[in-house]
Backbone bond lengths (Angstrom), bond angles and torsions (degrees), N, CA, C in turn:
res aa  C-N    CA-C-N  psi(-1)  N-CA   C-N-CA  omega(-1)  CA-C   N-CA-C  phi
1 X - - - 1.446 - - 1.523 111.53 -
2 X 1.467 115.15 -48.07 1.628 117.52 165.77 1.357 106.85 -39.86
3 X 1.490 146.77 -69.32 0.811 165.51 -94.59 1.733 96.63 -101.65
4 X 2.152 98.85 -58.39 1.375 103.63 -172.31 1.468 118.03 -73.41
5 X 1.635 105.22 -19.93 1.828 103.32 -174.24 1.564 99.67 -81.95
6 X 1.663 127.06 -14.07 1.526 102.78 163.73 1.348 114.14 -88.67
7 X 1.454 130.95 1.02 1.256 118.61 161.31 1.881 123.01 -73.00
8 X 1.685 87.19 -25.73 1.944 99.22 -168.99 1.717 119.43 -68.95
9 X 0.834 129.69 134.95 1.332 125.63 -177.16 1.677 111.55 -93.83
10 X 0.774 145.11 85.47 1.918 168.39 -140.66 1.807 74.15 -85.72
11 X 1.459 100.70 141.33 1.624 131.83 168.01 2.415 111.33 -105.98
12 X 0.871 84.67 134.64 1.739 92.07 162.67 1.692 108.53 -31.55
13 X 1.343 123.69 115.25 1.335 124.52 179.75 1.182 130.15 86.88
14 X 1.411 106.80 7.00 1.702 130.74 174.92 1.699 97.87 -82.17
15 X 1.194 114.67 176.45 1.510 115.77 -173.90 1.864 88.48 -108.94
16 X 1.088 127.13 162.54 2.143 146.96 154.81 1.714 85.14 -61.07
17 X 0.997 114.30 133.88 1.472 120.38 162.07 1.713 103.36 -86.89
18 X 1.471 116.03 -43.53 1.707 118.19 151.84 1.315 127.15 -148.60
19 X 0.898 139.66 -149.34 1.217 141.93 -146.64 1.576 96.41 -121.76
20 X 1.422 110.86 130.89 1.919 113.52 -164.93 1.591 104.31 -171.70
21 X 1.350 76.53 -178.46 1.560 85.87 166.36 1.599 101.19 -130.40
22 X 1.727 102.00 136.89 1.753 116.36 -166.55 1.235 96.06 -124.24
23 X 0.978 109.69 142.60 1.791 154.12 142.84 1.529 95.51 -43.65
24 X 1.375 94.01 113.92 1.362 114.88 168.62 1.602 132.87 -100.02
25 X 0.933 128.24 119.46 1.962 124.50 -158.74 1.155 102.64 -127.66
26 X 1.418 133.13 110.69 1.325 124.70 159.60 1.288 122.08 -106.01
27 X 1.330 130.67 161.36 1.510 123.58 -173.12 1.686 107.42 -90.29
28 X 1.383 106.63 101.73 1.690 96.42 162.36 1.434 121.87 98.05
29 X 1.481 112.27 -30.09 1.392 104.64 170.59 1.752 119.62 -134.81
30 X 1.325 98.56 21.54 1.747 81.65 176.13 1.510 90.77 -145.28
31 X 1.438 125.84 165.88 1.270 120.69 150.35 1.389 146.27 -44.45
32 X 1.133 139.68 -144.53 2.217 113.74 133.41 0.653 65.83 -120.81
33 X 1.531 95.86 168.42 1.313 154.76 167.96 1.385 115.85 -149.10
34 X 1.562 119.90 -174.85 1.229 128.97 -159.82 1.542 124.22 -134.57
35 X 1.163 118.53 130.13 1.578 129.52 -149.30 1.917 110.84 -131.87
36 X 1.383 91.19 112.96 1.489 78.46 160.14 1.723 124.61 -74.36
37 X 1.588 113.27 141.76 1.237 107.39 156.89 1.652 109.37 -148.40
38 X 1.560 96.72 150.46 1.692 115.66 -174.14 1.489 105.97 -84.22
39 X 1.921 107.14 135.10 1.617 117.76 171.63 1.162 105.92 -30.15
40 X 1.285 119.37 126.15 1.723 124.99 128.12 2.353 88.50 111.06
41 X 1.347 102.78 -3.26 1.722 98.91 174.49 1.697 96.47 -70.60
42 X 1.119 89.41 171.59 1.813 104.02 171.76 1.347 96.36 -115.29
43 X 1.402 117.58 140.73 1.319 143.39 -168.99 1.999 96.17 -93.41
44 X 1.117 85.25 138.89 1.577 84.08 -167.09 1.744 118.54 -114.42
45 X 1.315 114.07 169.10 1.483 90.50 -171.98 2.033 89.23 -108.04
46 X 1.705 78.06 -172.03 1.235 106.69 -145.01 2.077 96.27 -81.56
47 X 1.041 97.45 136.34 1.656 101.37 161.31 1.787 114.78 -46.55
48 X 0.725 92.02 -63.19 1.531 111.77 166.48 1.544 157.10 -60.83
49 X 1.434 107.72 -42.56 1.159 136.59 157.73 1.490 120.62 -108.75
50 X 1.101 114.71 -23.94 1.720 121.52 177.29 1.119 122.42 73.99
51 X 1.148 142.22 -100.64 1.110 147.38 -158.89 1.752 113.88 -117.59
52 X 1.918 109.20 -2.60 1.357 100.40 173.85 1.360 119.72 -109.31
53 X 1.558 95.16 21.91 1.997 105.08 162.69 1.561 121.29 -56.88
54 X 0.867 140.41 126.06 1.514 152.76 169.81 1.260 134.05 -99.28
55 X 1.309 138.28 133.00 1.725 133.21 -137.54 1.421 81.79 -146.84
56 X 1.430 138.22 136.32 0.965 175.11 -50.53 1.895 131.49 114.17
57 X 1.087 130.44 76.04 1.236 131.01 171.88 1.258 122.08 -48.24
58 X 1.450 108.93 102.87 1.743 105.43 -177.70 1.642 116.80 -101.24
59 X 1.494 106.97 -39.12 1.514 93.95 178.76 2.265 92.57 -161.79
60 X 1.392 93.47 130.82 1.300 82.20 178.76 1.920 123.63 -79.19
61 X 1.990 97.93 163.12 1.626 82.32 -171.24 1.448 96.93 -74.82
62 X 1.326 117.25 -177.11 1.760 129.45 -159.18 1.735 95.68 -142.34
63 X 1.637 122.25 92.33 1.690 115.17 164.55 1.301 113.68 -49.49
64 X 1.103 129.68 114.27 1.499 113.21 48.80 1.144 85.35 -148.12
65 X 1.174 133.91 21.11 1.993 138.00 174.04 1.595 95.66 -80.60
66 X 0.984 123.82 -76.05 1.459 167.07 -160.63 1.512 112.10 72.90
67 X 1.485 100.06 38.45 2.023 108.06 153.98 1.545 97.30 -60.68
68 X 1.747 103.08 152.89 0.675 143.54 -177.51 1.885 116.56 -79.70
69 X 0.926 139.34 104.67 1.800 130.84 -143.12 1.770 94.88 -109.96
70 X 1.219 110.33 69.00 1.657 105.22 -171.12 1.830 116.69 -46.49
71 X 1.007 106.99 145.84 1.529 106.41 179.07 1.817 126.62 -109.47
């Protein structure tokens, strides 16, 4: 199950399945980049692009370090 939510690309108003650091995608005007977000927040859209921002699971956080555990 870890495995498929860092393959899934999460939409604006979807729930964090956990707490990580995501891959950030915007349509058209920024590079990605990379964002922490906490289990169970809603991933939000973009000022800018709105609703075709894209969130990406790259590596989850790890208590009580809070390194990053790439997968």
């Amino acid at each position: 199950m870890a495995s498929d939510s860092g393959r899934r690309w999460y939409q604006p108003g979807e729930i964090a399945p956990t707490t990580g650091i995501y891959s950030v995608r915007h349509h058209g005007h920024r590079n990605p980049h990379q964002a922490t977000v906490e289990q169970d927040e809603t991933f939000p859209a973009c000022r800018q692009c709105g609703n075709r921002v894209r969130f990406r699971l790259m590596g989850k956080e790890e208590a009580p370090s809070g390194k990053p555990v790439i997968e």
